[in-house]
C-alpha positions in Angstrom: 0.0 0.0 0.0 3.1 2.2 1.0 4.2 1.5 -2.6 1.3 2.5 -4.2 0.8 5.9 -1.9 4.3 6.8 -3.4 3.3 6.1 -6.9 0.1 8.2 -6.4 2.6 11.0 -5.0 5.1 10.9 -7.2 2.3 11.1 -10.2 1.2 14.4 -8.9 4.3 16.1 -8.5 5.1 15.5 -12.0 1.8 17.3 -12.9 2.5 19.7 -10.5 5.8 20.4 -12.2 4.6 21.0 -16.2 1.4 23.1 -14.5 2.9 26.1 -15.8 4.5 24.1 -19.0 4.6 24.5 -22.4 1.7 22.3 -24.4 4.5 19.9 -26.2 5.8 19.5 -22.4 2.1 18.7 -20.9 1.0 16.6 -23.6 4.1 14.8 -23.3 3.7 14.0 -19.7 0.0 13.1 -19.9 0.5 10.5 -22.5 2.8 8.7 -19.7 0.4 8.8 -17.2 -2.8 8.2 -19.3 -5.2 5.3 -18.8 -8.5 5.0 -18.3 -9.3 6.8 -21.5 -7.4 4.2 -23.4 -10.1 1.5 -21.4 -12.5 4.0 -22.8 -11.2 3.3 -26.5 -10.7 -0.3 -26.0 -14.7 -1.3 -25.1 -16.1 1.2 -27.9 -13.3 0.1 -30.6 -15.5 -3.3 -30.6 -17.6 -5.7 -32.0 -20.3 -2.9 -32.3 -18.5 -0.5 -33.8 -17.0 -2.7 -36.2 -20.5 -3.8 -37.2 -22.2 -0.7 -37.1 -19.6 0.8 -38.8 -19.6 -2.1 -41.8 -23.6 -1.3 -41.8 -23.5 2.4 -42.1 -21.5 1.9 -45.0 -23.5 -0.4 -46.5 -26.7 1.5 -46.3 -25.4 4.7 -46.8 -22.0 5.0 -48.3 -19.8 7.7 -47.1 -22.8 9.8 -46.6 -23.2 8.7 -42.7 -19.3 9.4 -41.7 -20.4 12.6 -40.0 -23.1 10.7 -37.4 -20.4 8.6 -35.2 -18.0 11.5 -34.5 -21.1 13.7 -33.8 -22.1 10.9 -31.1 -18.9 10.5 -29.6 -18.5 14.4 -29.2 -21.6 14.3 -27.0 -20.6 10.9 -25.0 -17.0 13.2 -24.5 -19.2 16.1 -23.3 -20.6 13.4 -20.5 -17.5 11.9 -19.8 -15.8 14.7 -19.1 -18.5 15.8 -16.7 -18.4 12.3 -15.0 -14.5 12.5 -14.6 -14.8 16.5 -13.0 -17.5 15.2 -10.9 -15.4 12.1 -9.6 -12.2 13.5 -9.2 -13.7 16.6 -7.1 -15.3 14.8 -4.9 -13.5 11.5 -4.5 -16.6 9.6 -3.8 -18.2 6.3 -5.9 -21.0 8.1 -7.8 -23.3 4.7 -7.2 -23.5 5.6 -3.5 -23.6 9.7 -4.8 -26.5 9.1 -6.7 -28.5 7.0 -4.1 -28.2 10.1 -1.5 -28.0 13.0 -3.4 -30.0 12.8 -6.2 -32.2 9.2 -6.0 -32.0 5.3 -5.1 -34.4 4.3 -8.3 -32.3 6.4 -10.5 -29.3 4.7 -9.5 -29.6 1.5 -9.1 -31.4 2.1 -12.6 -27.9 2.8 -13.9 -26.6 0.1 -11.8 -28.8 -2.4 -13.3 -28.6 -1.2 -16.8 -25.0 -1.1 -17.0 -25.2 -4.8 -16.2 -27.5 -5.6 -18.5 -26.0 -4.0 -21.4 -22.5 -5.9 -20.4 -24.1 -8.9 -20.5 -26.4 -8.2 -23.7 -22.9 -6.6 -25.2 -20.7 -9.5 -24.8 -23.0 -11.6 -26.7 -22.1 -9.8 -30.6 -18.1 -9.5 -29.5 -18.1 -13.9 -28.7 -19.9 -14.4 -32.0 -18.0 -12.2 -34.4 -14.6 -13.3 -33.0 -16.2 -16.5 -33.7 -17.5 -15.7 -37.2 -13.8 -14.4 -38.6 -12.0 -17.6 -36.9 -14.3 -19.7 -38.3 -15.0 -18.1 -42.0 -11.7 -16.2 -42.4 -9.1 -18.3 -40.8 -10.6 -21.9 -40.8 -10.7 -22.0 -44.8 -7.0 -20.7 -45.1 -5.8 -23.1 -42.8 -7.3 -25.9 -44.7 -7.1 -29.6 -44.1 -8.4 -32.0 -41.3 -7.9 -28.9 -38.3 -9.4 -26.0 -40.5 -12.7 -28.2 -41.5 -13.0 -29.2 -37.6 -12.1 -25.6 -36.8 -14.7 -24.4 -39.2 -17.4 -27.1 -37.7 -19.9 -27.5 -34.7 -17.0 -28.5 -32.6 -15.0 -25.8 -33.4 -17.2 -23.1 -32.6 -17.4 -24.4 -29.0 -13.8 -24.4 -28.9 -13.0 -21.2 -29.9 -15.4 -19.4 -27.5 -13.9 -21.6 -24.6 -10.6 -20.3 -25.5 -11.9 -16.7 -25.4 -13.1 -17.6 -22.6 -9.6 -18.4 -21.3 -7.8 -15.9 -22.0 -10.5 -13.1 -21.7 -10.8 -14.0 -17.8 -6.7 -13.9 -17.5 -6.1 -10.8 -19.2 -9.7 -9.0 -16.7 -8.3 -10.8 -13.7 -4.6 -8.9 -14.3 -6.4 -6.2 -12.8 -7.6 -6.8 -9.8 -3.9 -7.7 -8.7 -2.8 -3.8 -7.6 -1.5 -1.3 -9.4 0.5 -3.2 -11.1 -1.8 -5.2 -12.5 -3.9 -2.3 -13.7 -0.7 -0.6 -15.5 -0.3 -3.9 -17.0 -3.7 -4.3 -18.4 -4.4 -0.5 -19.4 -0.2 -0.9 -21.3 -1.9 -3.9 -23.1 -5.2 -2.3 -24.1 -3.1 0.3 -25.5 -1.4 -2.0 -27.8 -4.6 -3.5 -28.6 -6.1 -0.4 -29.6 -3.3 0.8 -31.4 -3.1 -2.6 -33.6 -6.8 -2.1 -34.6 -6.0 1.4 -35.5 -3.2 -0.2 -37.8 -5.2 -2.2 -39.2 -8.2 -0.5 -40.5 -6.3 2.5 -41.6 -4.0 -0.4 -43.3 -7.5 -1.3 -45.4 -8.6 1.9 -46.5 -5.1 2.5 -47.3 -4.7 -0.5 -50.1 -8.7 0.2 -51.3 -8.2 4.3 -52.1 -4.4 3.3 -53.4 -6.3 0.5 -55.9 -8.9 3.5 -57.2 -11.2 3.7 -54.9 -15.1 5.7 -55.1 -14.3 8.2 -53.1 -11.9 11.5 -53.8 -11.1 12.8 -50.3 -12.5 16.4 -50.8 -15.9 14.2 -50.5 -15.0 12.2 -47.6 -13.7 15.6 -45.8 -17.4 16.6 -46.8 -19.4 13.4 -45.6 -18.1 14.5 -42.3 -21.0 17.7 -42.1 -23.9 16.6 -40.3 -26.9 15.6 -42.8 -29.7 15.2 -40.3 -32.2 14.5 -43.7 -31.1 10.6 -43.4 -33.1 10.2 -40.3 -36.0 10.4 -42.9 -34.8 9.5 -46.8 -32.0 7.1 -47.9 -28.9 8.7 -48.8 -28.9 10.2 -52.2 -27.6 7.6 -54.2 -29.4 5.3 -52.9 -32.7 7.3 -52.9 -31.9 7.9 -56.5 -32.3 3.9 -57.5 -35.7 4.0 -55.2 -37.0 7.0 -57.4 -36.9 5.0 -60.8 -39.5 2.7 -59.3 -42.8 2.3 -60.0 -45.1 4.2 -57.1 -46.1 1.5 -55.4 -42.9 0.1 -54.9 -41.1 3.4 -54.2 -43.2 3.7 -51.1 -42.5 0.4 -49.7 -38.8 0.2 -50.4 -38.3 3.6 -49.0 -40.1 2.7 -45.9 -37.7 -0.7 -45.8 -34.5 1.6 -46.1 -35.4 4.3 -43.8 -36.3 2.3 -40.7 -33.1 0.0 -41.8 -31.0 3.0 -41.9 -32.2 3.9 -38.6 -31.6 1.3 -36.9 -28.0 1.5 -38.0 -27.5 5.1 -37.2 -29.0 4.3 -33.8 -26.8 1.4 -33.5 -23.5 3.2 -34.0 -24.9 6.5 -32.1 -25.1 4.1 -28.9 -22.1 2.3 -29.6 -20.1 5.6 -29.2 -20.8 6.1 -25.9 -22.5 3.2 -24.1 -24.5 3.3 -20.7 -21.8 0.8 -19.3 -18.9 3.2 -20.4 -20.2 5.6 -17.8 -19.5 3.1 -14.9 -16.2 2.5 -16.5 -14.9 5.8 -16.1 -15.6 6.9 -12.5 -14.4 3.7 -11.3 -11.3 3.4 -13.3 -10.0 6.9 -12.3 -10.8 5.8 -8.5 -9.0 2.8 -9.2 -5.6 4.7 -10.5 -6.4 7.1 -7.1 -6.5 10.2 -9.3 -7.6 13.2 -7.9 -8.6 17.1 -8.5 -4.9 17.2 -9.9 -5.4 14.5 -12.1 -8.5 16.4 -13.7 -6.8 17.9 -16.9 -4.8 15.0 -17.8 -8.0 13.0 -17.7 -10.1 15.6 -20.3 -5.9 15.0 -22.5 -6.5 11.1 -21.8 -10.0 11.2 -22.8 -8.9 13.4 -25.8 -6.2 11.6 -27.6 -6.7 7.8 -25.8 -10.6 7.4 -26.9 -11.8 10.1 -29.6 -9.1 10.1 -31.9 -8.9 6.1 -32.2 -12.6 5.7 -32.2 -13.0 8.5 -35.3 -10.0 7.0 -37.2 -11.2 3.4 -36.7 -14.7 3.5 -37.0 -14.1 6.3 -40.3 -11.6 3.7 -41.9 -14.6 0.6 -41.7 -16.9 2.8 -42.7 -15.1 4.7 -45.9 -13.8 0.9 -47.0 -17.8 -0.5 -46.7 -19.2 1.7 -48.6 -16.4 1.7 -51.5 -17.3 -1.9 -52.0 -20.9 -2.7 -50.8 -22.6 0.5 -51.3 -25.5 0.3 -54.4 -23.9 -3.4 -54.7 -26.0 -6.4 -55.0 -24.6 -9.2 -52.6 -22.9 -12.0 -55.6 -24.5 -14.8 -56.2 -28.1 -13.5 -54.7 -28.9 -12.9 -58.7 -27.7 -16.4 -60.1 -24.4 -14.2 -61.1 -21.4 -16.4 -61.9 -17.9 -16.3 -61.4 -15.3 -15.8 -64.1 -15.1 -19.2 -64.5 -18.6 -19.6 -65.0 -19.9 -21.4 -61.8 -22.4 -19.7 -59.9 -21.6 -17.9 -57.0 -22.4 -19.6 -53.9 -23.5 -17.8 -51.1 -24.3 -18.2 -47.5 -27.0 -19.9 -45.9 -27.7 -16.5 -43.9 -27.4 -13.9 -46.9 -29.8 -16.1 -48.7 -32.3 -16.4 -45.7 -32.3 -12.7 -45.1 -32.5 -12.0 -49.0 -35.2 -14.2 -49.5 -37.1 -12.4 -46.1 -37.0 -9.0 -48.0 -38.3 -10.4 -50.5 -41.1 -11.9 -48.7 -41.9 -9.1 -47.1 -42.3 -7.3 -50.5 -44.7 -10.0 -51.7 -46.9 -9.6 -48.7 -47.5 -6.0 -50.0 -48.8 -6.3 -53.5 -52.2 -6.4 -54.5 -51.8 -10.3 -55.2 -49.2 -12.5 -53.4 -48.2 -14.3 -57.7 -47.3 -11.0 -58.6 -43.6 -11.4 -60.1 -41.0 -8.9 -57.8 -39.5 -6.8 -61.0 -35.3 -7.1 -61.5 -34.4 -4.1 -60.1 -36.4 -4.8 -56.7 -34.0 -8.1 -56.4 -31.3 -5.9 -57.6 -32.4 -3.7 -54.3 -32.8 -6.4 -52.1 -29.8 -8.2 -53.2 -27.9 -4.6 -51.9 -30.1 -4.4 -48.8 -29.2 -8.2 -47.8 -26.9 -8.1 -44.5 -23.1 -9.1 -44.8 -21.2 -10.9 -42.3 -17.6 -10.3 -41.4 -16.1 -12.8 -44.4 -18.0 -10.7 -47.2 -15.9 -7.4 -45.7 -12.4 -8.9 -46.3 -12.9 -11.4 -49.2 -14.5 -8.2 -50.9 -10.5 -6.7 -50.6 -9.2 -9.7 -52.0 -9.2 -8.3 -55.9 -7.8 -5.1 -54.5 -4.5 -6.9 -52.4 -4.2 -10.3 -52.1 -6.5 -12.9 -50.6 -4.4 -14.1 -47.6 -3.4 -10.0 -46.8 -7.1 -9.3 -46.7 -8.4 -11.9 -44.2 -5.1 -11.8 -42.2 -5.4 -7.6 -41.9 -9.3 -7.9 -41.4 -9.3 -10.7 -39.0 -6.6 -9.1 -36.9 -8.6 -5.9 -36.4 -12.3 -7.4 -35.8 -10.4 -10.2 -33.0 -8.5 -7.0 -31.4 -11.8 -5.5 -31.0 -13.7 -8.2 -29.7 -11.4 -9.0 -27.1 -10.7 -5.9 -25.9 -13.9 -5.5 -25.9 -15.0 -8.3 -23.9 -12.5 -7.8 -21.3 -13.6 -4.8 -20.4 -17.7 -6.1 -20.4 -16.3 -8.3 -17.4 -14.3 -5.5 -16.0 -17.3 -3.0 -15.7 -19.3 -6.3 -14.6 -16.7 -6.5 -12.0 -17.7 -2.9 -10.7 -20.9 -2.8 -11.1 -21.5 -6.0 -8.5 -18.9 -4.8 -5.9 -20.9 -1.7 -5.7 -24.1 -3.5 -5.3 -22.5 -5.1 -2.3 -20.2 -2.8 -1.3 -16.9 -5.0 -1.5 -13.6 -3.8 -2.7 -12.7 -4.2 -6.6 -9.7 -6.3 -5.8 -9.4 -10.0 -5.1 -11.3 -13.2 -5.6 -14.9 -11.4 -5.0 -14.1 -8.7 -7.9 -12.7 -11.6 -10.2 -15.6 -13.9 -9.7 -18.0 -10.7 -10.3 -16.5 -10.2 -13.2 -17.5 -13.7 -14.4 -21.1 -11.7 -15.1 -20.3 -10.9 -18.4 -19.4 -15.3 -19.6 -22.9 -14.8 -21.0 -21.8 -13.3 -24.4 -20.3 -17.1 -24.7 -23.7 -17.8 -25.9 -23.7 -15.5 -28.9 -22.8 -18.2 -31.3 -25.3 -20.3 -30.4 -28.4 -18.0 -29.9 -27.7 -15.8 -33.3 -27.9 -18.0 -36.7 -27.9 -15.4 -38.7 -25.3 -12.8 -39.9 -22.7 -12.5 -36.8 -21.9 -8.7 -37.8 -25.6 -7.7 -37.9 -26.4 -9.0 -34.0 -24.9 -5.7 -33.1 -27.2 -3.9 -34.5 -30.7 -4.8 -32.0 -28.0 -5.0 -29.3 -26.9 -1.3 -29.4 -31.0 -0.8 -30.0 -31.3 -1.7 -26.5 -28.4 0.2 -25.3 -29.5 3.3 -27.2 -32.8 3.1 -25.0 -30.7 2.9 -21.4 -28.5 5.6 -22.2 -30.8 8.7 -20.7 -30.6 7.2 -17.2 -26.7 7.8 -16.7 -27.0 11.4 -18.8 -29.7 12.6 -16.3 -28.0 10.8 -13.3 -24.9 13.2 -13.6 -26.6 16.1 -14.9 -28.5 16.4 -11.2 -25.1 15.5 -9.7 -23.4 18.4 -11.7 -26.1 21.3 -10.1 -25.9 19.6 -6.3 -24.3 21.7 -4.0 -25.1 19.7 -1.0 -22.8 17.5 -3.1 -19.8 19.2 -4.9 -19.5 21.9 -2.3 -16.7 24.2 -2.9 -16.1 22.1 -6.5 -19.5 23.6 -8.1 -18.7 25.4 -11.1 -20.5 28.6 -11.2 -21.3 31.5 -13.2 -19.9 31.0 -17.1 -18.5 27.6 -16.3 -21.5 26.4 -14.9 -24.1 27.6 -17.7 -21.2 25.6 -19.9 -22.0 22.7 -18.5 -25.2 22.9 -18.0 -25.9 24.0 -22.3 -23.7 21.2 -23.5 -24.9 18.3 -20.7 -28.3 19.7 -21.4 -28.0 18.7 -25.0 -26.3 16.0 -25.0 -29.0 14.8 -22.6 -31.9 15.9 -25.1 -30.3 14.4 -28.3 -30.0 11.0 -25.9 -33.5 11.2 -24.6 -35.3 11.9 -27.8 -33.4 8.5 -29.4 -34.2 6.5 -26.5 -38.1 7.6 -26.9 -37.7 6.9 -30.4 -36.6 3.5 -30.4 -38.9 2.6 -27.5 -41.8 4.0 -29.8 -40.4 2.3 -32.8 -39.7 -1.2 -31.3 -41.3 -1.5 -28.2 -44.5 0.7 -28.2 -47.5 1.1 -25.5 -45.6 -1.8 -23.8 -42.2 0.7 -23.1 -43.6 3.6 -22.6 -45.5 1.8 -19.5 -42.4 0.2 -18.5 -41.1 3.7 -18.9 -44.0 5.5 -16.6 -43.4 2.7 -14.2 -39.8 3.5 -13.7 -40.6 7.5 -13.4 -43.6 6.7 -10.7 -41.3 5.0 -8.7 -38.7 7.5 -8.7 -41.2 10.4 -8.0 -42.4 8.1 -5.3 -38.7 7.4 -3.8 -38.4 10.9 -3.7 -41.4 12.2 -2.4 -41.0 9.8 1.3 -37.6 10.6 1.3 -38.7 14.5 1.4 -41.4 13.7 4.1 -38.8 11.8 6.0 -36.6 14.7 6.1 -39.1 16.7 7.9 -39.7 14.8 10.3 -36.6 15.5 11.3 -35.8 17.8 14.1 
C-alpha cells in the first residue's frame, strides 16, 4: 500500500511540475500517465462499432461518416463531466446518486449497465467467432481448419476466449500493477486495430477507390435529412420505381437506416462506459490534480482512435458494398462460369426482404421486378467474411483476411474484457466490497454470458450488433440525467461547483447531449417497443417520484 501511496505522490508532482509548462511539455507527460481513456477506447473500438460501422457503410456509403464523430462528441461532453465530478469529490458516484439525487435512478444505472454488459458480450463472442471460423478456418485448410470451421469448433474457440479473456480481466484486480499492466496492453490492442483498418482503406483508395477525399472531408457535415430518406444515391435507385414500390422500399430503407444510425450513435458512448470511467479513475487514485490529464486522456486515448477506426470501416464498406447487389443473390457467376455460392444466412435474409415485398402487393403471384432483387440483393446483410474477401481483388487474398481478422479479434477481445471488467464494478458496488481479489474476479465472471452469442444468433454474426446497441441506445438517458442532477448539487460538490460561465457551460452542453440521448431512447422505444415501453417507462418515473417524495417527508420529520 506504501508502494502505491508513493506512486500516487510521485504522479502528482510531475503534474504539479509542467502546471505552468509549455503544451508539447504537458502533452508529453500526460500521455505517460494516461489510462483510463485508453479503457475507454478499448470497449467502444468493438464488435459494435466494427459492425455498425460495416452497416452504415452499407446503407449509406460515405454519406453517414459525419453521425459517429457527432455521437462521440456528446458521450465526451458526458464523460468529461463524470471524470470532473469524480475526481472533485472522490466519492463512488453509485452511492452519490443513491443520496443526493435518487435510489431508483441509481440503481437504474446500476442495473442497466449490467445488463447492457451482458447483452454486449454476446455480438463480441460471436463475431470473434465468425472471422475464426470463416476467415481463418478455410485458409488453414485440411483435417484442423474443416473441424475448426465445424460444430465442434465453434465451442472451442469461444472456450478459448473464454480463457484468456478472464486472465487478461483478472490482471487487474492484482494492484496497481496489474492495472498498468492491463491498461499498457489495451493500448497496444487499440493501437493494432488502428493499424489495421487504416492499413485497409489505405490498399482500397491506393487500388482506385469511389471516393476523392474532398468528399470524404465533406461526408463529415452533419446531414440530419437521413433520419428520414435514404442517402442520395441510394434514394436515386428507389425513385426510378414504380409508385407502389417506391413507397415500400423507402419505408424498408429508412427504418433500416435507422436502426443502424441508432446502433452506431449508442455504440459511441455506451451506458456501461459511464461506470467505467468513474471507477477506473478511482481505481488509479487520481484526484482534483489528475483532472486535466484525464479531459488529455479522454482526448487523444478514446476520440481520436474511435474516429480514425470506425471512419476507416466505414469509408472501406461503402467503396465496396454501397449500391452493390450481394454475388451470387442474382444467379451471377464467377469468371469461371460457376455460380456464385453464397451463405446460408445472406440467402435467408434476402429471401425475407423479398417476402416481405410480396406480402404488399395487391396479389401474393405477382412477379417482384429485376431491379427490386437488384435492391434487395444490396439491402441483404453481410457478415464479417463478405468485408475482407471483398478486398481480395484489391490486395491479395491471404493480406485481406489476415489484416481484417486481426482488427475485428482485437476489438472483440478488448472488448470483452472490459464487459467483465465493468461487470466486476458494477456487482462490488451493489454489495459494497472492494474491486480487488477473488470477490471482484468472480463478479467479473457476469459478463461469460456473451459465450452464448454463437449459439443463440444464426444469422449474420456482424448484424447482432445492430438490436443489441438498440437496446443500449434506450438505457443511455438514465446515466446522462443521473450526472446532470449531480453536476447542479451543492449539497454535493460543495466548494467544487462550477459557477457562473463555467456552470451555464456545462449545464448548455450536458443539457444537450442529454436531449439528443433522450429523444433517441423515446424513439426506439416507440419504434420497437411501443404502448408496452412507454408503461415500463411510466413505471420506472412513478417510482422515482415516489422514492423521492417519502424521502422529502422523511426529512421533515426530522428535528
Amino acid at each position: 500500500m506504501s508502494e502505491e501511496n508513493d506512486s500516487v505522490t510521485r504522479e502528482k508532482e510531475i503534474l504539479k511540475s509542467v502546471e505552468d509548462g509549455t503544451l508539447g511539455q504537458k502533452a508529453v507527460t500526460y500521455t505517460k500517465l494516461s489510462g483510463p481513456g485508453w479503457l475507454q477506447s478499448a470497449i467502444t473500438l468493438g464488435g459494435g462499432s466494427l459492425g455498425s460501422s460495416l452497416y452504415l457503410g452499407v446503407i449509406g456509403g460515405i454519406g453517414l461518416l459525419w453521425l459517429q464523430p457527432f455521437a462521440m462528441v456528446l458521450g465526451i461532453i458526458m464523460l468529461s463531466a463524470i471524470s470532473y465530478i469524480t475526481l472533485s469529490t472522490g466519492k463512488r458516484p453509485f452511492h452519490a446518486i443513491n443520496e443526493h439525487i435518487n435510489p431508483v435512478l441509481g440503481w437504474s444505472w446500476a442495473l442497466a449497465s449490467l445488463m447492457a454488459n451482458m447483452v454486449w458480450c454476446l455480438p463480441q463472442y460471436a463475431l470473434a467467432n465468425g472471422v475464426l471460423q470463416n476467415n481463418i478456418a478455410p485458409e488453414i485448410g485440411g483435417a484442423f481448419g474443416d473441424w475448426l470451421g465445424g460444430p465442434s469448433g465453434k465451442w472451442a474457440i469461444c472456450l478459448v476466449i473464454l480463457v484468456v479473456t478472464t486472465a487478461v480481466t483478472w490482471s487487474y484486480g492484482s494492484g496497481r500493477r496489474g492495472i498498468r499492466f492491463y491498461e499498457i496492453l489495451l493500448k497496444i490492442m487499440v493501437a493494432a486495430i488502428i493499424v489495421c483498418f487504416v492499413g485497409v482503406v489505405v490498399k482500397v483508395m491506393s487500388a482506385g477507390g469511389k471516393f476523392s477525399f474532398g468528399q470524404i472531408l465533406g461526408a463529415f457535415v452533419p446531414d440530419l435529412k437521413l433520419l428520414s430518406q435514404p442517402a442520395a444515391d441510394l434514394k436515386a435507385v428507389v425513385d426510378k420505381l414504380p409508385d407502389a414500390a417506391r413507397e415500400y422500399w423507402t419505408s424498408t430503407i429508412v427504418d433500416k437506416q435507422r436502426d443502424v444510425m441508432i446502433s452506431a450513435a449508442a455504440t459511441a458512448v455506451g451506458i456501461n462506459m459511464t461506470f467505467l470511467l468513474p471507477y477506473s479513475l478511482l481505481q488509479r487514485k487520481w484526484g482534483k490534480e489528475h483532472r486535466g490529464l484525464a479531459n488529455f486522456d479522454l482526448t487523444t486515448g478514446m476520440f481520436v482512435p474511435y474516429v480514425l477506426a470506425t471512419s476507416c470501416v466505414v469509408i472501406a464498406s461503402a467503396n465496396q458494398f454501397f449500391l452493390q447487389p450481394q454475388p451470387g443473390l442474382l444467379g451471377e457467376k464467377d469468371p469461371q462460369g460457376k455460380v456464385i455460392v453464397v451463405s446460408g444466412k445472406a440467402k435467408g435474409d434476402f429471401d425475407k426482404i423479398i417476402k416481405a415485398r410480396f406480402g404488399k402487393l395487391p396479389e401474393n403471384n405477382n412477379p417482384m421486378s429485376s431491379e427490386e432483387r437488384k435492391l434487395a440483393a444490396m439491402l441483404a446483410n453481410r457478415d464479417v467474411q463478405n468485408f475482407a474477401q471483398s478486398l481480395a481483388p484489391l490486395t491479395d487474398k491471404k493480406f485481406a483476411n489476415v489484416i481484417f481478422s486481426l482488427g475485428v479479434l482485437g476489438m472483440a477481445l478488448s472488448t470483452i474484457t472490459l464487459l467483465m471488467l465493468i461487470s466486476g464494478f458494477v456487482l462490488c458496488e451493489m454489495f459494497k466490497w472492494e474491486t480487488t481479489g477473488w470477490r471482484f474476479r468472480l463478479c467479473c465472471l457476469a459478463a461469460v454470458t456473451g459465450i452464448l452469442g454463437p449459439f443463440m444468433w444464426n444469422k449474420a454474426a456482424a448484424y447482432l450488433v445492430v438490436p443489441t446497441s438498440v437496446f443500449g441506445m434506450v438505457l443511455l438517458p438514465l446515466a446522462y440525467i443521473a450526472f446532470l442532477l449531480l453536476m447542479n448539487n451543492k449539497a454535493f460538490l460543495g466548494d467544487a461547483l462550477p459557477k457562473g460561465g463555467k456552470r451555464v457551460m456545462w449545464n448548455c452542453l450536458m443539457g444537450f447531449a442529454t436531449l439528443v440521448a433522450t429523444a433517441a431512447s423515446l424513439f426506439v422505444i416507440n419504434h420497437k417497443a411501443g404502448t408496452k415501453g412507454f408503461i415500463g417507462l411510466g413505471l420506472l418515473l412513478l417510482a422515482a417520484l415516489g422514492v423521492h417524495f417519502w424521502r422529502k417527508g422523511k426529512r421533515r420529520q426530522k428535528p
